[in-house]
DSSP file (Angstrom, degrees, kcal/mol; ACC not computed):
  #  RESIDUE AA STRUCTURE BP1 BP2  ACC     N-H-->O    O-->H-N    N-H-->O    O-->H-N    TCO  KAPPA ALPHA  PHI   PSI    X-CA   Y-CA   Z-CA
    1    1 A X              0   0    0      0, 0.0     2,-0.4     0, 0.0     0, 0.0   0.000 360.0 360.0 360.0 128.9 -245.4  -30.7  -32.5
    2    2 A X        -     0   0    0     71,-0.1    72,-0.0    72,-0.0     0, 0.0  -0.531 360.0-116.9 -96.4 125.1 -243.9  -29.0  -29.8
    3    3 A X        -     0   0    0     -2,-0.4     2,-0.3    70,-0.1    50,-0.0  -0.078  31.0-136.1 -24.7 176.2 -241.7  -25.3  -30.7
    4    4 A X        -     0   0    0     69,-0.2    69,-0.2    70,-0.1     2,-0.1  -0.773   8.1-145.8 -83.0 144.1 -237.9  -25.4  -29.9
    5    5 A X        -     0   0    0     67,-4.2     2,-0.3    -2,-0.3    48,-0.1  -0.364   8.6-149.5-101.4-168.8 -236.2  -22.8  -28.4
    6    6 A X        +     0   0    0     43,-0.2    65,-0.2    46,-0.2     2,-0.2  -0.862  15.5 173.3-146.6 159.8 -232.3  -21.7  -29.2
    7    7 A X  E     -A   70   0A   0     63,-0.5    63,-3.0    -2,-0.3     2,-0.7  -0.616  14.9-154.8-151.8 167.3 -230.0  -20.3  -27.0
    8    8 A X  E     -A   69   0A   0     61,-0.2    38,-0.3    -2,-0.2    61,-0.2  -0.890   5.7-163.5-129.2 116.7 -226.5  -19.7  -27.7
    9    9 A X        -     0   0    0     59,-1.2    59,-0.5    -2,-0.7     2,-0.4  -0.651  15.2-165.5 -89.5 148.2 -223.6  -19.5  -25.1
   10   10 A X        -     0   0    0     57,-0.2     2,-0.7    -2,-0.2    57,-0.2  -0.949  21.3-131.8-155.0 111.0 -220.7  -17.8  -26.9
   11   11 A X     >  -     0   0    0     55,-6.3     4,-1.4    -2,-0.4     3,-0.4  -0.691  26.7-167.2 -55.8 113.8 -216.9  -18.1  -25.0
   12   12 A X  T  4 S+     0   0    0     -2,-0.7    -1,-0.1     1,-0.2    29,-0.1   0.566  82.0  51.0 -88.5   0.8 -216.4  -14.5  -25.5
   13   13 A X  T  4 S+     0   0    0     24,-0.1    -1,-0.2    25,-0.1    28,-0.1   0.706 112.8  45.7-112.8 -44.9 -212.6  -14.8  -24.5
   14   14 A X  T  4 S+     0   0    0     -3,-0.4    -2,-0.2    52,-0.1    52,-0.1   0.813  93.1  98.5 -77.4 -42.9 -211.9  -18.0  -27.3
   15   15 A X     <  -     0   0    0     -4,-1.4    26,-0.2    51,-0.2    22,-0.1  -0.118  53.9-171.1 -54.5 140.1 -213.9  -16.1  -30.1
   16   16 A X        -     0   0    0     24,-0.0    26,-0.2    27,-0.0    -1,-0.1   0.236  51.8-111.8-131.3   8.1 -211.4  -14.1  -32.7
   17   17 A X        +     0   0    0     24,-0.2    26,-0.1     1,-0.1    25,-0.1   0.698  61.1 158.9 103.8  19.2 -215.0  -12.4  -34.2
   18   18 A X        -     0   0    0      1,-0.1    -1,-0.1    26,-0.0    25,-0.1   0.724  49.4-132.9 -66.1  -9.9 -214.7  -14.5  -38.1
   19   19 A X        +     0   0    0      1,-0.1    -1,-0.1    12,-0.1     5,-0.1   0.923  65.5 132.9  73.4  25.0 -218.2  -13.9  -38.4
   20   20 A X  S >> S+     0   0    0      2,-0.2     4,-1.4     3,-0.1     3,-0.6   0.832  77.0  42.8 -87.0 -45.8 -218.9  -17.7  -39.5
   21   21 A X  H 3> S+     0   0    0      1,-0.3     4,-1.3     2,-0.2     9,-0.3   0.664 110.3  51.3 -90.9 -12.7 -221.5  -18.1  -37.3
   22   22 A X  H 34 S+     0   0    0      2,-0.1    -1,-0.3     7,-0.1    -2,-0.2   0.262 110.1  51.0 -90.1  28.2 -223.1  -14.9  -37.9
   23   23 A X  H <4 S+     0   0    0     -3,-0.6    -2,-0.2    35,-0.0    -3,-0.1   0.649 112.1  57.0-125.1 -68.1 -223.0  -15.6  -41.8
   24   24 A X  H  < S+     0   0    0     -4,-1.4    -2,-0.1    -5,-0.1    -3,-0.1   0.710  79.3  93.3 -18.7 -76.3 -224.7  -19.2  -40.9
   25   25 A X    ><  -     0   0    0     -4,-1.3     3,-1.2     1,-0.1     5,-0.1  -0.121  56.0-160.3 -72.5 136.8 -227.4  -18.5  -39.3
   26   26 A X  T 3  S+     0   0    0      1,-0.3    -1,-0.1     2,-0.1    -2,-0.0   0.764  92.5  49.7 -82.4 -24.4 -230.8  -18.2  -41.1
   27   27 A X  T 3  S-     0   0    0      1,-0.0    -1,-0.3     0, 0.0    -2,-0.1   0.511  99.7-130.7 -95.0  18.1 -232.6  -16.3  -38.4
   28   28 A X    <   +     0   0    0     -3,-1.2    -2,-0.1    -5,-0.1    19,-0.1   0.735  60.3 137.7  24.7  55.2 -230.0  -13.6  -37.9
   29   29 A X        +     0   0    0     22,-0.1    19,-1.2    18,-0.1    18,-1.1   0.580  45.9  72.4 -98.8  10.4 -229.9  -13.8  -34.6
   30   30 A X        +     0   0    0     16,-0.3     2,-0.2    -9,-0.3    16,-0.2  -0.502  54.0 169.7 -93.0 168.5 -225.9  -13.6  -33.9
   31   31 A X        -     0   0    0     -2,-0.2    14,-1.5    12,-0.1     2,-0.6  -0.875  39.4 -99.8-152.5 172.9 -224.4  -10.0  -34.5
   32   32 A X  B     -B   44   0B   0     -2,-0.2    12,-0.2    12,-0.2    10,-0.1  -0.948  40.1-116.2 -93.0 143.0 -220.5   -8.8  -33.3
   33   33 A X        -     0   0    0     10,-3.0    -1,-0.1    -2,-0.6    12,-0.0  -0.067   9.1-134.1 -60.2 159.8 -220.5   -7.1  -30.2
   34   34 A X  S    S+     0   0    0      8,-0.1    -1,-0.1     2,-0.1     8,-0.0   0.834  91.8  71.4 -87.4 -42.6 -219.2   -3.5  -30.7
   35   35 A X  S    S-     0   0    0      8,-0.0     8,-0.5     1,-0.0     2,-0.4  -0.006  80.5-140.0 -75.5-175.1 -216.9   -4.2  -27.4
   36   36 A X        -     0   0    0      6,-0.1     6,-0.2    -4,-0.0     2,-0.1  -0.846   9.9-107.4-129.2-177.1 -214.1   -6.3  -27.9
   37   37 A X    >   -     0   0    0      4,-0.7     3,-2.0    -2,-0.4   -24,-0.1  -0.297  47.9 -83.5-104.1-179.7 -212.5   -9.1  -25.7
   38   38 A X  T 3  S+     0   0    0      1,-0.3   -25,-0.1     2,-0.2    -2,-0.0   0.691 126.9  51.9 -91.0 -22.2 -209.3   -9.0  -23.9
   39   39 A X  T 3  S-     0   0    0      2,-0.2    -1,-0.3   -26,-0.1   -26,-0.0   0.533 123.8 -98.6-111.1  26.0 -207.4   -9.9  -27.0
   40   40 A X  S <  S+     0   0    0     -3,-2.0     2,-0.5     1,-0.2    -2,-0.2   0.597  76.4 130.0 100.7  20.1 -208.8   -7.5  -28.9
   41   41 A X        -     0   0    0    -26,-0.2    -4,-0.7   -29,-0.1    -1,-0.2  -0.880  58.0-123.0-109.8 135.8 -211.7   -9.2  -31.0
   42   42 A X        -     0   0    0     -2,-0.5     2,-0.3    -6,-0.2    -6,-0.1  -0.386  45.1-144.3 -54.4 143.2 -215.3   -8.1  -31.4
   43   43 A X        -     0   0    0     -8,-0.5   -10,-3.0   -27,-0.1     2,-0.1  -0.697  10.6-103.5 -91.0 152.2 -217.0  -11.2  -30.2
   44   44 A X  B     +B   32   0B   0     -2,-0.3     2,-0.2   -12,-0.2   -12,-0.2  -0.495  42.7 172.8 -77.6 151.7 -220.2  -13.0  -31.4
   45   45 A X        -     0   0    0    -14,-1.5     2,-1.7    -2,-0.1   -36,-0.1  -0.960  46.4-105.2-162.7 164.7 -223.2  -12.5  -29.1
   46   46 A X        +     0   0    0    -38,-0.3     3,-0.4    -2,-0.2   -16,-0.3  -0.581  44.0 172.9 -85.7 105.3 -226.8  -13.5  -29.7
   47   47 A X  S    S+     0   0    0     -2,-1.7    -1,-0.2   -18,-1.1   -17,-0.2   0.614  77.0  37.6-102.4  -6.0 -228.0   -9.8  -30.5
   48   48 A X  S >  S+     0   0    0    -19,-1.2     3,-2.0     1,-0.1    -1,-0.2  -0.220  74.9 158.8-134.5  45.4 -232.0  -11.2  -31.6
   49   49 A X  G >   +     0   0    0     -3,-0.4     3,-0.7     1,-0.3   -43,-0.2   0.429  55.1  69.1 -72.1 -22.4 -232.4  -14.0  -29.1
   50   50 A X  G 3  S+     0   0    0      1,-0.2    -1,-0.3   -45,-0.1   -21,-0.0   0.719 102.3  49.5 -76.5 -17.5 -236.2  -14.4  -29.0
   51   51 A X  G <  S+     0   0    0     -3,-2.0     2,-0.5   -22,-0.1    -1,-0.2   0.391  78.4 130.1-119.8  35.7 -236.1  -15.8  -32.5
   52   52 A X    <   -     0   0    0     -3,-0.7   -46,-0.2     1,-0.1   -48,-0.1  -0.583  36.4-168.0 -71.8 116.3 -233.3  -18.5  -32.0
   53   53 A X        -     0   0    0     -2,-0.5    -1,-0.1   -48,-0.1   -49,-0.1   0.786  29.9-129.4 -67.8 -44.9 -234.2  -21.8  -33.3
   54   54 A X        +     0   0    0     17,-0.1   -48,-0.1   -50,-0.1   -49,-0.1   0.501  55.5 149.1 100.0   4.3 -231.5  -23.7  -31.8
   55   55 A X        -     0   0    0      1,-0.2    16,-0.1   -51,-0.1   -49,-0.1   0.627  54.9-131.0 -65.5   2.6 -230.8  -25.2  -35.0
   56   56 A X     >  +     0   0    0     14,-0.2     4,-2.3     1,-0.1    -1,-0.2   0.417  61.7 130.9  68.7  -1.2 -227.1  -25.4  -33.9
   57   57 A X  H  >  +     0   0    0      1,-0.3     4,-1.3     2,-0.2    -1,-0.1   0.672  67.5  51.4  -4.7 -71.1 -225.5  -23.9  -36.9
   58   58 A X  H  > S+     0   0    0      2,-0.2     4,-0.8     1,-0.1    -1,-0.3   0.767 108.8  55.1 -87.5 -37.7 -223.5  -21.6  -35.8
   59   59 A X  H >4 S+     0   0    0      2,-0.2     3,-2.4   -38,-0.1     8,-0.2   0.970 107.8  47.9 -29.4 -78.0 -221.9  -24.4  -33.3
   60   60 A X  H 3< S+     0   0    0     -4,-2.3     2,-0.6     1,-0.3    -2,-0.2   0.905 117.2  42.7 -62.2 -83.9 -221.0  -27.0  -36.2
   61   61 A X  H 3< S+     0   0    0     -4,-1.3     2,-0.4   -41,-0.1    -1,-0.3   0.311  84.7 111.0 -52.2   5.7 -219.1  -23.9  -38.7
   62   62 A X    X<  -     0   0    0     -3,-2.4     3,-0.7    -4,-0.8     5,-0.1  -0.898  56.1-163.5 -55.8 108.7 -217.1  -22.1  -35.4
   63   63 A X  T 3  S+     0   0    0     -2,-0.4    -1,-0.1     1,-0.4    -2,-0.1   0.610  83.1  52.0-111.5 -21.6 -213.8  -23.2  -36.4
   64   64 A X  T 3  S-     0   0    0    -50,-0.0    -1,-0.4     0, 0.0     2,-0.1  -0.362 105.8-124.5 -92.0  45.4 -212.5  -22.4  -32.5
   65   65 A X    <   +     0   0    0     -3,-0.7    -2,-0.1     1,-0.2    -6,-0.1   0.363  69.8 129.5  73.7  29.7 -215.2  -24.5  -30.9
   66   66 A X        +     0   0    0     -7,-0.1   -55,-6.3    -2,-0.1     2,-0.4   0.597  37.6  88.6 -88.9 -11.4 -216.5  -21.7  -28.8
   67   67 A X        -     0   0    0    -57,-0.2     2,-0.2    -8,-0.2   -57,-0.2  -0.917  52.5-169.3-106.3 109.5 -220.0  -21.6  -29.4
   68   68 A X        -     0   0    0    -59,-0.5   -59,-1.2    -2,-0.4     2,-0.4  -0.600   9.7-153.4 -76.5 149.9 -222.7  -23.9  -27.1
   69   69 A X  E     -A    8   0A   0     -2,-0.2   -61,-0.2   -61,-0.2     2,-0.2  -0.964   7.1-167.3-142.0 143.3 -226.2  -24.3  -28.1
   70   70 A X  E     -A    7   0A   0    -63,-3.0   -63,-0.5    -2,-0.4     2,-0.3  -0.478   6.6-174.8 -97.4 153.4 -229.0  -25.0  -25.6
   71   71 A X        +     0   0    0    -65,-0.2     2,-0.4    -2,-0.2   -65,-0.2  -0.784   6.1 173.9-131.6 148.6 -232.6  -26.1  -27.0
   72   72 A X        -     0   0    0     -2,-0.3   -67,-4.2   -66,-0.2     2,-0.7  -0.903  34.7-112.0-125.9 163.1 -235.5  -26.5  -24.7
   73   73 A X              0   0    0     -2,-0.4   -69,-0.2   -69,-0.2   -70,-0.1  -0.933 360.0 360.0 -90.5 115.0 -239.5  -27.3  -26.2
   74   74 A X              0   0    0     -2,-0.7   -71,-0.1   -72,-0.0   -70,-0.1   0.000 360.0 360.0 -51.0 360.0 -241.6  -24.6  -25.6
C-alpha cells in the first residue's frame, strides 16, 4: 500500500487565525504564524510539513473555506 503525502495550501489573507484546523489535526502539523496578515490575524501555516498525512481535516472544519489540501502517493 502505497504512503500519502499531505500538503496544505492556507489563503493567508482569508484566514482570521480560529485555530480550528490547528485543533483538528492529529499530526500537529498546522501552527499560527507569529506574523500576521493584512488584516491583522496570525494565520495558519503548515509549521511540521514532513509529517502531513493529507487527511484533509483541517480543510472540512475551516469555517472560511481557506484551506486546500494536496495528496500525492509516495
Amino acid at each position: 500500500m502505497a504512503k500519502v503525502k499531505g500538503a496544505v495550501v492556507v489563503d493567508i489573507e482569508a484566514c482570521k487565525g480560529c485555530e480550528l484546523c490547528v485543533e483538528t489535526c492529529p499530526e500537529d502539523v498546522l501552527s499560527l504564524h507569529k506574523e500576521v496578515n493584512s488584516k491583522g490575524y496570525h494565520y495558519a501555516f503548515m509549521e511540521n510539513p514532513d509529517v502531513c498525512t493529507g487527511c484533509a481535516n483541517c480543510g472540512v472544519v475551516c469555517p472560511d473555506t481557506c484551506i486546500t489540501v494536496y495528496r500525492v502517493k509516495v
